[in-house]
C-alpha positions, 0 to 999 in steps of 0.5 A: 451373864459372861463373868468378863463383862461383869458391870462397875456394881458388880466390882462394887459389890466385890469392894464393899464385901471386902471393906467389910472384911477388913473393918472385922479384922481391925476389930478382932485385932482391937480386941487382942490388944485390949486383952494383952493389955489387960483392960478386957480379958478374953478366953485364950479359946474363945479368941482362937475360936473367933480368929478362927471363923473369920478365917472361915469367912474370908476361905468362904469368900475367896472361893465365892469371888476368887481372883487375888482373894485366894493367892492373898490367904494361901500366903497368910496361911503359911503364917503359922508363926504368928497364925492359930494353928487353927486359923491357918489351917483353916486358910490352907483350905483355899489350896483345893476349894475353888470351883471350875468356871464355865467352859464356854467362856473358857473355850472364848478366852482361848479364841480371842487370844490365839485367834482360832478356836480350840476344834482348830487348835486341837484335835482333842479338847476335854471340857472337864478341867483337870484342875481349877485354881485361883486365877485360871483352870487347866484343861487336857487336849491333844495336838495333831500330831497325838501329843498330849498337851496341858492348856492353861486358861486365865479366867476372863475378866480375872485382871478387873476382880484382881485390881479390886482385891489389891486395891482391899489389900493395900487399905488393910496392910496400910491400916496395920502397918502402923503397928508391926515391925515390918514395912508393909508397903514393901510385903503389898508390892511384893504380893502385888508383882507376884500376882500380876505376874501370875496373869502373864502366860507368856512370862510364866513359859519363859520361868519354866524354860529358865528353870529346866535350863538352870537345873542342867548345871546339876547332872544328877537332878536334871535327871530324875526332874521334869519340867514341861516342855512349852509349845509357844506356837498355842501360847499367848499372854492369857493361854498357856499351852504345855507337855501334858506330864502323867503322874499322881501327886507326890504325896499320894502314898498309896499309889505311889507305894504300888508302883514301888516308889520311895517317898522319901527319896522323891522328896530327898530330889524334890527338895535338892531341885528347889535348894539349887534354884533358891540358893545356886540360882536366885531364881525359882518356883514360889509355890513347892506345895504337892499339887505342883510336883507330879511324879511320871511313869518313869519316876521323875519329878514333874514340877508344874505351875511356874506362874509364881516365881522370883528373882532375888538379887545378889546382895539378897541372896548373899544376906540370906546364906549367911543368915542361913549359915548362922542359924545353923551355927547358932551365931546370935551376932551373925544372925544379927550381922546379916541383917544391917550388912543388908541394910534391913535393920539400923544398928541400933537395933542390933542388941535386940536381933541378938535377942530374938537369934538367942531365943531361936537357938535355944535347946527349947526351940532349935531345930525341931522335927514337926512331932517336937514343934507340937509339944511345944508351948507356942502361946509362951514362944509366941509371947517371948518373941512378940516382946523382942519384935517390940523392941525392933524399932527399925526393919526392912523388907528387901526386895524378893524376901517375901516370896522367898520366905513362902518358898522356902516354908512350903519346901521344909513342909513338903520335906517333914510332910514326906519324910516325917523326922527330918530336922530342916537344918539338916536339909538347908545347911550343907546347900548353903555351906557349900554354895558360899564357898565357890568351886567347891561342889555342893551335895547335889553334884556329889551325887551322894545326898540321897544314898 
């Protein structure tokens, strides 16, 4: 059966599954309550072990139906600040466990989008698929004229299973947004936009085209980044047609070591690329995870997969510098200051944002390298933070943070990941210092951050 043409019962069945899903989370959550309460004490394992698989449950779905199942746990993965470490682990899985659909359908969905078929279209047409993700797969083919080209395929029928798990989504978030601090319609919206926007190819070309023409302001990066070259002639709302870039992944060491590469100046470039998308430009890739940044035979940077991507406004990337610029003084009453002066608490809220910025900046939880972040007690953090997060009666979401916040956590993990030691500070805090101080060049047109 084509999987475009799956009957009403079929998404039915999707619903149910999910429904189900989320009536296990409510319980699992009931019972931590309950236990923090103190009225029915658990195991601190023993509930680490049951978050833990239903975390493998929701993996095993979501690579069963895919769609915005997947895209939904990559961003709870990256959660580890109120996630187990092994739940979020667990749910990190769903970055390389989704299998290939049919290439027949495949091959259809590219004809009735262009309007020709792939012997027409292509010279070349390889039916293995280079990779398979969450809403489409990508397959290499090759032009008339030799180039070799990347062609990106939304699954057929993808847009129904993906209204399905939004609809799931919104039920969930509705049901706990009754007991967390921040407005969880405003996080469903963001994540709804996010994936539909994702089902758009045509909006996805004109991101990349955007981005590789914003990096140009900096001389130094656009040299050593490259971005794929769009060929809108094989493109359409469901096909996206791109320069094929060679390359091993960014953190394939080993092969990378053979062609004399240094990783931690790749991630040093990496890193400055996404820094002047986030804080110069306001406009950037969401998804900086190692399967996305390919590193060419000449050494450059290839940065693919501009499906997630955002725009924040003005006064957003205002409140973030300057939220930025307190941690990295450790100013509690900045801190707290940039967050009415955006309007995301009232001020009566402003003693216990003070509160929670005190305990961020504290010796024991400041800055730390990953090796330090481990021989922590996060139980005890974790416990001292929940009790502040209580005491804010009032917290906003503006619009952009959410994807903002994913960008910006797989960036520092990406960096850490390739340059083990690195304290994040020491990356973000000279972009910032320098981006809110107009004409005044930041480290990446200086030309000497990565020496």
């Amino acid at each position: 059966m084509n999987r475009a043409a799956a009957s009403p019962l079929v998404h039915a069945h999707r619903f149910a599954v999910l429904l189900g899903l989320i009536a296990r989370a409510a319980a699992i959550y009931a019972r931590m309550v309950v236990d923090a309460r103190g009225h029915w004490r658990t195991d601190p394992d023993r509930m680490v072990e049951i978050q833990r698989r239903f975390a493998a449950r929701f993996t095993a779905t979501a690579v069963r139906f895919k769609g915005g199942l997947i895209k939904i746990g990559q961003v709870a993965s990256l959660r580890v600040d109120l996630l187990p470490t092994e739940v979020s682990d667990e749910l990190a899985r769903l970055q390389d466990r989704v299998d290939p659909h049919p290439v027949d359908e495949i091959e259809t969905q590219i004809a009735e989008t262009l309007g020709s078929g792939v012997d027409a279209l292509f010279t070349e047409f390889d039916r293995v698929p280079l990779a398979a993700a969450s809403l489409g797969q990508v397959h290499k083919a090759r032009l008339e004229s030799g180039e070799a080209v990347a062609v990106k395929v939304l699954y057929p029928g993808v847009e129904r299973s993906v209204a399905v798990d939004l609809a799931a989504l919104r039920i969930a978030l509705w049901l706990f947004d009754f007991v967390t601090v921040a407005d969880l319609d405003r996080v469903f919206r963001e994540i709804q936009d996010s994936i539909l926007g994702e089902m758009d190819y045509e909006q996805e070309g004109r991101a990349a085209e955007e981005v590789a023409e914003n990096l140009k302001r900096d001389v130094l990066v656009a040299e050593r980044i490259r971005i794929p070259r769009i060929h809108w002639e094989r493109t359409g709302r469901r096909v996206l047609t791109m320069e094929f870039i060679p390359g091993e992944k960014i953190n394939e060491r080993e092969a990378l070591a053979a062609r004399g590469v240094d990783v931690a100046e790749l991630a040093t470039w990496a890193t400055r690329a996404f820094l002047h998308m986030i804080f110069r430009d306001g406009f950037f890739h969401c998804d900086p995870h190692p399967g996305n940044l390919l590193v060419d035979p000449e050494g450059r940077i290839g940065i693919i997969d501009f499906g997630m991507h955002k725009r924040v406004s003005s006064e957003v990337m205002t409140m973030l510098r300057e939220n930025i610029v307190a941690t990295t003084t450790r100013d509690p009453e900045r801190y707290a200051r940039s967050f009415l002066e955006a309007d995301m608490i009232d001020v009566a809220d402003l003693p216990a944002v003070e509160e929670i910025a005190r305990l961020q900046f504290s010796d024991a939880y400041w800055n730390l390298t990953p090796k330090e972040v481990g021989q922590i007690d996060m139980g005890e953090y974790l416990g001292q933070m929940r009790e502040h997060l209580a005491k804010v009666s009032s917290f906003r979401l503006p619009e952009g943070l959410v994807m903002w916040s994913r960008a910006l956590t797989l960036l520092l993990g990406l960096a850490t990941e390739l340059a083990p030691g690195i304290r994040p500070l020491e990356i973000v805090g000279p972009y910032v210092f320098a981006f809110l101080h107009e004409g005044v060049p930041g480290p990446e047109t200086r030309g000497d951050a990565a020496r």
